[in-house]
C-alpha positions in Angstrom: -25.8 -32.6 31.7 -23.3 -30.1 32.7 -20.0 -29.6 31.3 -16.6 -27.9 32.2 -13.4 -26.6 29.9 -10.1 -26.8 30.5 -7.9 -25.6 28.0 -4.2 -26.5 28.4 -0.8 -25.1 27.9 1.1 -22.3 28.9 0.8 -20.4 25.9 -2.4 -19.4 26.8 -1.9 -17.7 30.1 0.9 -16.1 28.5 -1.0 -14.6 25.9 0.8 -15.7 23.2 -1.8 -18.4 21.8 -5.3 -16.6 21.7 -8.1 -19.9 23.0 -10.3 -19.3 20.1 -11.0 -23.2 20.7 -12.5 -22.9 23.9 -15.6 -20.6 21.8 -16.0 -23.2 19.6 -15.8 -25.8 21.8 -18.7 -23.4 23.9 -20.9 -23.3 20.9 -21.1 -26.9 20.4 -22.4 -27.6 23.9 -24.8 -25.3 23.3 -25.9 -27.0 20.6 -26.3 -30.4 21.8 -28.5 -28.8 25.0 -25.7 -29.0 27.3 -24.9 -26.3 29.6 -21.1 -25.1 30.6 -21.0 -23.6 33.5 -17.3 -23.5 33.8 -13.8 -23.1 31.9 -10.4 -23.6 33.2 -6.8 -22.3 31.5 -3.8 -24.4 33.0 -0.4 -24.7 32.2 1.9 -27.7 30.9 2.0 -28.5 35.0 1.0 -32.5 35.9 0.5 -31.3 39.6 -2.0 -28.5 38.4 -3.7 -30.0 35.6 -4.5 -33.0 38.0 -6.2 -30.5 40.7 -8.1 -28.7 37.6 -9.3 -31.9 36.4 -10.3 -32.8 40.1 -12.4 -29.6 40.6 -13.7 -30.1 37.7 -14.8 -33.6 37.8 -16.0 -32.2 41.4 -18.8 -29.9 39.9 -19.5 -30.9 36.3 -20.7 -34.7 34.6 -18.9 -34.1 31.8 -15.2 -32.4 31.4 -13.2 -31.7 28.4 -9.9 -31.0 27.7 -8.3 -28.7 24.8 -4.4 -29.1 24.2 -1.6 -31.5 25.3 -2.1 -34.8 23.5 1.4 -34.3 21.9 4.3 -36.5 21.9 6.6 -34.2 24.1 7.5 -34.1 27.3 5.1 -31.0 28.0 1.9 -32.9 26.6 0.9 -33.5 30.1 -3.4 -34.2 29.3 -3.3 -38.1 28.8 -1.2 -38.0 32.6 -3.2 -35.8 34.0 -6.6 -37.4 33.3 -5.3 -41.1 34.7 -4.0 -39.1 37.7 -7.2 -37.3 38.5 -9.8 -40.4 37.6 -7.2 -43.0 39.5 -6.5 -44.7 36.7 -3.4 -46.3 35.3 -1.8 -45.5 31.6 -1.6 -48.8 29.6 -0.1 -48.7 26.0 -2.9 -49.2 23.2 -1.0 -51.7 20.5 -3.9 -51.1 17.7 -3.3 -47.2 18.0 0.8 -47.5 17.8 0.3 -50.1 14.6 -2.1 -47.0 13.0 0.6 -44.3 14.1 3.6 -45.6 12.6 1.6 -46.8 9.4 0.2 -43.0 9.1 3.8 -41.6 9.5 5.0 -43.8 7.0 2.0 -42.8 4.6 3.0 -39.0 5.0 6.9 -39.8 4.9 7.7 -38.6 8.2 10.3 -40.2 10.5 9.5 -42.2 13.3 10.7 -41.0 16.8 9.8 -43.4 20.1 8.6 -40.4 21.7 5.7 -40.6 19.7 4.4 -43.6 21.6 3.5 -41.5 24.0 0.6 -40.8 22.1 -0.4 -44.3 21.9 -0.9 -44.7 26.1 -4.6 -43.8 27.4 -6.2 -44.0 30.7 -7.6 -47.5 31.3 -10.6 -48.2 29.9 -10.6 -45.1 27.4 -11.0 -45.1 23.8 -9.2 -42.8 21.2 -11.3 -40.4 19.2 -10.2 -40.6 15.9 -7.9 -38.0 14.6 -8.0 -37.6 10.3 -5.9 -34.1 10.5 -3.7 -34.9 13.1 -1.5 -37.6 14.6 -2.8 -37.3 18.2 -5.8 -38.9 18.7 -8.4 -37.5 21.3 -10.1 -40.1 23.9 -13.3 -40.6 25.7 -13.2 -41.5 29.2 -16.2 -43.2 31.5 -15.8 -43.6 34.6 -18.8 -44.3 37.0 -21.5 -41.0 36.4 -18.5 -38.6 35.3 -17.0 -38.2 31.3 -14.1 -36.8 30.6 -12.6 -36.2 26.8 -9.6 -34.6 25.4 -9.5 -33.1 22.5 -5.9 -32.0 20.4 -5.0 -27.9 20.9 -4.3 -26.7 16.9 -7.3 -25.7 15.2 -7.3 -27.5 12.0 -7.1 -30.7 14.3 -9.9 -29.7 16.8 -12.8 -28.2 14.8 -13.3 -31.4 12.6 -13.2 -33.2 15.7 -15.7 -31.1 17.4 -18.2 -32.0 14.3 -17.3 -35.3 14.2 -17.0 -37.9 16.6 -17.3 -36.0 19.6 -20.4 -34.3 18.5 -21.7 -37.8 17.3 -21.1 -39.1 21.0 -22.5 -35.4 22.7 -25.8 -36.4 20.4 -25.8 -39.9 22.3 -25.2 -38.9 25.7 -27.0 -35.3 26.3 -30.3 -36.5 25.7 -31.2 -32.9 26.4 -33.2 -30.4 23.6 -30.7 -27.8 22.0 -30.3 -24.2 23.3 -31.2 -22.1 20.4 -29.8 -18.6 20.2 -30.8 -15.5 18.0 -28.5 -12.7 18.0 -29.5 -9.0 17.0 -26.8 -6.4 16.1 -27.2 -3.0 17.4 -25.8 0.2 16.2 -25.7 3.9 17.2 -26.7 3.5 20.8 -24.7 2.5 24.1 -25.0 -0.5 25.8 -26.6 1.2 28.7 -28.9 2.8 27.2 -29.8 -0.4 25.8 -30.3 -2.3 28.6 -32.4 0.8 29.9 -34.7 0.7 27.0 -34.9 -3.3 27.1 -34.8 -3.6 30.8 -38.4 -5.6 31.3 -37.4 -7.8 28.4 -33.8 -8.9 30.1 -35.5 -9.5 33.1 -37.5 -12.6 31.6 -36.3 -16.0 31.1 -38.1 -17.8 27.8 -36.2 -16.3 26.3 -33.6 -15.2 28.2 -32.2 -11.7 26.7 -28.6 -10.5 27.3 -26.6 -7.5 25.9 -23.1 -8.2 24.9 -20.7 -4.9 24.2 -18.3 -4.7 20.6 -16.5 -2.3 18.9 -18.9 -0.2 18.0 -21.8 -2.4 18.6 -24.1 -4.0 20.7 -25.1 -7.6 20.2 -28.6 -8.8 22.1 -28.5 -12.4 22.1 -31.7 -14.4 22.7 -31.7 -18.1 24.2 -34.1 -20.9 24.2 -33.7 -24.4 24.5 -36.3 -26.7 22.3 -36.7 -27.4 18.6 -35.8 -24.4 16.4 -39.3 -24.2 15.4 -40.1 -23.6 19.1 -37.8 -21.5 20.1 -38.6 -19.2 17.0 -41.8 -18.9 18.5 -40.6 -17.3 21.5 -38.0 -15.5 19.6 -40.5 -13.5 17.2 -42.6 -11.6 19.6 -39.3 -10.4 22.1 -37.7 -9.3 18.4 -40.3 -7.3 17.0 -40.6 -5.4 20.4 -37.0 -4.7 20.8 -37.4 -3.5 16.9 -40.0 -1.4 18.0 -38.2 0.1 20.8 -35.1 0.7 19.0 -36.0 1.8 15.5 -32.9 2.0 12.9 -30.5 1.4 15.6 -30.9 -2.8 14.9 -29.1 -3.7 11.8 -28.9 -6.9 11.6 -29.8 -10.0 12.9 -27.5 -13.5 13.7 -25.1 -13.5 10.2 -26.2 -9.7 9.0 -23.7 -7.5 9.8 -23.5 -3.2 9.1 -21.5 -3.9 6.1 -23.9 -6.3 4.5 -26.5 -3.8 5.3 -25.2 -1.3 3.5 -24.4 -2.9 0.6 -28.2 -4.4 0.5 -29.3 -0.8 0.9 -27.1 0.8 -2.0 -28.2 -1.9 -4.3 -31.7 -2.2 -3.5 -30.8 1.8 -4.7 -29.6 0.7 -7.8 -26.3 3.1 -6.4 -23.0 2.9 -6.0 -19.8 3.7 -3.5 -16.4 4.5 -3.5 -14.4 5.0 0.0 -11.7 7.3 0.7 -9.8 6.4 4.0 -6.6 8.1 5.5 -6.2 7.0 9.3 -8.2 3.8 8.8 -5.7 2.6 5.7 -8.1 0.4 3.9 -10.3 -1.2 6.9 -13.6 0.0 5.6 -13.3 -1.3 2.0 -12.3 -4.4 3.5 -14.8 -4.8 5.4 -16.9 -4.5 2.9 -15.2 -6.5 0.7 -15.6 -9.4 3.1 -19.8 -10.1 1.5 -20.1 -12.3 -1.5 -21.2 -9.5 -4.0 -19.7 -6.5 -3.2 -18.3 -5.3 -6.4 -22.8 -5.3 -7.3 -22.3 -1.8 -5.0 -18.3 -1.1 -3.7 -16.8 0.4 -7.1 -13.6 1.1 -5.2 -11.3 2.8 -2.9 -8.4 5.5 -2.2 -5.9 5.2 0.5 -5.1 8.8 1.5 -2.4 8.6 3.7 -0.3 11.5 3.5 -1.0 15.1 2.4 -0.2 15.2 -1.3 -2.1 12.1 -2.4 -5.5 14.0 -0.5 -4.9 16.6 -2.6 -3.2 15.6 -6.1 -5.5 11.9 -6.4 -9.1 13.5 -4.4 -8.5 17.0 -5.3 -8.4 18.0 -1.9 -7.7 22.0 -2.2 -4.3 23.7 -1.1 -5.9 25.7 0.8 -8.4 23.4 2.7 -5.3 21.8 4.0 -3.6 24.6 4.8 -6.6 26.6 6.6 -7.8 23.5 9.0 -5.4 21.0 8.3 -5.8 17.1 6.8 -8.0 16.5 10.3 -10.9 18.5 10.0 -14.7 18.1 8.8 -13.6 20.2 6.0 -11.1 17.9 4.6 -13.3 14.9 5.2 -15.8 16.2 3.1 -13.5 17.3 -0.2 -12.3 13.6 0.1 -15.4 12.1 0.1 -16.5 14.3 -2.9 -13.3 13.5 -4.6 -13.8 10.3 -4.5 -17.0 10.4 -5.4 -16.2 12.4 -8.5 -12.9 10.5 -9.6 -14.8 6.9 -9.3 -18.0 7.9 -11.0 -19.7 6.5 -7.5 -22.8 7.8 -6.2 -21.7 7.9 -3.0 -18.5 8.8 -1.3 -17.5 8.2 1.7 -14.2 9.0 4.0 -11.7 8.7 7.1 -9.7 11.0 8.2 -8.2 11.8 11.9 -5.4 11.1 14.8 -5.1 7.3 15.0 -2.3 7.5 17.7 -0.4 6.9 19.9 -0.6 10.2 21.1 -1.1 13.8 19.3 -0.1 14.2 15.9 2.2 16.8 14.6 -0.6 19.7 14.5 -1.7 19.2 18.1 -4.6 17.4 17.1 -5.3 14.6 19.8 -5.5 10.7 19.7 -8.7 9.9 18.7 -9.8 12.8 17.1 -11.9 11.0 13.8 -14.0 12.7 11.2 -16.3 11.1 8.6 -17.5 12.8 5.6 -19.8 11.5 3.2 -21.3 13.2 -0.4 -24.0 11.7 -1.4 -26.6 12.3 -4.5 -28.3 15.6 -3.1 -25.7 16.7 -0.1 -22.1 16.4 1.4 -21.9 16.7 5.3 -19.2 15.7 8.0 -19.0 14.5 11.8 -16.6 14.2 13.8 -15.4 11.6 16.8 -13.3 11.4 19.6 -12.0 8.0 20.7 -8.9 8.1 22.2 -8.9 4.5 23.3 -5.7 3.7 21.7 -4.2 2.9 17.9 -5.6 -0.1 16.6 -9.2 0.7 18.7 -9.5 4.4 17.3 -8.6 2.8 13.7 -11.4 0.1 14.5 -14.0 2.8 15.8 -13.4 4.8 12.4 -14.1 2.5 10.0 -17.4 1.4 12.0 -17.8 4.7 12.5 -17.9 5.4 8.6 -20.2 2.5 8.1 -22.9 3.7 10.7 -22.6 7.1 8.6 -23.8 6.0 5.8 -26.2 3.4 7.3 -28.1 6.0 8.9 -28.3 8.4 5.5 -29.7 5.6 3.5 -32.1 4.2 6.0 -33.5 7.8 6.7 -33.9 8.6 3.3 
């Protein structure tokens, strides 16, 4: 079975609504074995909704909609569905008798417009909606499917585990596509694919390299039982560990942070974080794993000048000589830190987060890490330059591989 997205309402193409439903939504198929070979984004448009649908129903067995089951006058899904399968609207009286009791259970007040939510495509039944007052619907119609499912997220994820997956299960009757994903570090995503380029040429599994910040994620796909598709998994995995050494960090739900954290405690040490440019991001990030406090003892936001040098004991004359952005500086913060939180570690951020140079001449981008550790304190230093919040981003992973790389050399 294949399957088609269309997500629906102008906020998306605008930009102001970001369609994280649509990768949920994505994930789901693939659980349930069926392929999507196509997504749509449309506007609140009957006229161009209708044609999506069309193309849609065209090329793909089953098609589902995200957004527009409101009772507004923009909520243009239900219409556009009936238009595109040739199929009147006729008024559901069991689903306006359950509406009006649920608004009178929640004390809201009743406006006719609402009935608008009670009409489906003939033939159609409503997917129940416990979050929500719009409820989805499942539509038949000779060898084609289509389903609507409501836009906000606390609505749409419950429905997506519930009785849309329950009536996926039913209909797929195809074996799950398993996926593995592997988190690279420290290396390009060229270089990479140039190191992996026999194994991404294969197809059970198939192997494909997506780029992050910072990171590369290698995501193998098999469709079978899990048991099977580990089988084929194992082998491809232990070569591409092989291949690329420290550089994997994690696999599927491991992530750098949680990494580092294992590695400090399986140390029986400790870390404290001093950040300037990156205001916080790397203690949050590692504040994000169940545990953390076990390693992460605490952190220092250095922002200006004086708080480098009267909280980290930054020298006068460090700052003076090579300014606050320099290896030098990095490395008195991460040793103040280190010192003033009793950590065994200590690790900091400083540089140019943008936009533009700052005040010294020193250019967007320009990062250095510095990191004092049990036996030795060290810098490096960065360039990014790929704009504010990126070059923040890029610091703080930045930081993590630093210290990643110490402890799994050592």
């Amino acid at each position: 079975m294949t399957a088609e997205i269309i997500s629906v309402g102008t906020e998306l193409l605008l930009g102001t609504t970001v369609d994280s439903n649509a990768a949920t939504l994505g994930q789901a198929l693939a659980r349930h074995g069926i392929t999507c070979r196509h997504r749509q984004t449309v506007g609140d448009h009957l006229g161009r909704l209708t044609e999506a649908l069309q193309l849609a129903l065209s090329r793909s067995d089953l098609v589902i909609t995200i957004g527009g089951l409101g009772p507004t006058q923009d909520d243009l899904t239900r219409e556009g569905i009936a238009a595109a399968l040739g199929l009147p609207l006729v008024a559901q009286p069991a689903l306006e008798k359950h509406l009006r009791a649920e608004f009178e259970r929640r004390g809201l007040r009743w406006v006719e417009s609402n009935l608008r939510q009670t009409m489906l495509p003939e033939g159609a039944e409503a997917l129940s909606n416990p979050h929500g007052t719009a409820p989805g619907l499942w539509c038949e119609s000779g060898d084609k499917i289509v389903t609507a499912l409501p836009g906000p997220p606390r609505e749409f994820g419950p429905m997506v585990a519930g009785p849309l997956g329950e009536r996926l299960a039913a209909k797929s009757g195809s074996e799950p596509i398993q996926t593995r994903t592997l988190k690279v570090v420290g290396v390009g995503e060229s270089r990479v694919e140039e190191l992996l380029a026999d194994l991404m040429a294969g197809s059970h599994p198939t192997l494909a390299p997506y780029a992050k910040t910072g990171e590369v994620h290698l995501r193998l796909a098999a469709q079978g039982s899990q048991a099977a598709a580990d089988a084929v998994f194992d082998p491809v995995e232990a070569v591409i560990r092989e291949r690329l050494g420290w550089h994997v960090v994690g696999r599927d739900d491991e992530s750098l942070e949680s990494r580092v954290l294992d590695l400090l405690a399986s140390r029986g040490e400790t870390l404290a974080v001093a950040e300037s440019l990156t205001g916080g991001q790397v203690v949050e990030r590692l504040c994000r794993i169940p545990g953390a406090s076990r390693v992460l003892v605490g952190g220092v936001v250095a922002y200006v000048n004086t708080v480098k040098r009267d909280l980290l004991g930054v020298q006068p004359n460090t700052l003076q000589e090579f300014t606050a952005v320099s290896g030098e500086t990095a490395c008195e913060m991460a040793e103040g830190v280190r010192n003033k939180l009793g950590a065994a570690w200590g690790l900091s951020t400083t540089g140019v987060a943008g936009p533009g140079p700052d005040s010294e001449g020193h250019p967007e981008g320009l990062v250095f890490i510095g990191l004092a550790g049990p036996n030795s304190t060290a810098s490096e230093r960065h360039v990014f330059g790929l704009g504010r919040e990126i070059n923040r981003a890029r610091a703080a992973q930045a930081a993590l591989i630093r210290i990643y790389r110490d402890l799994v050399h050592i």
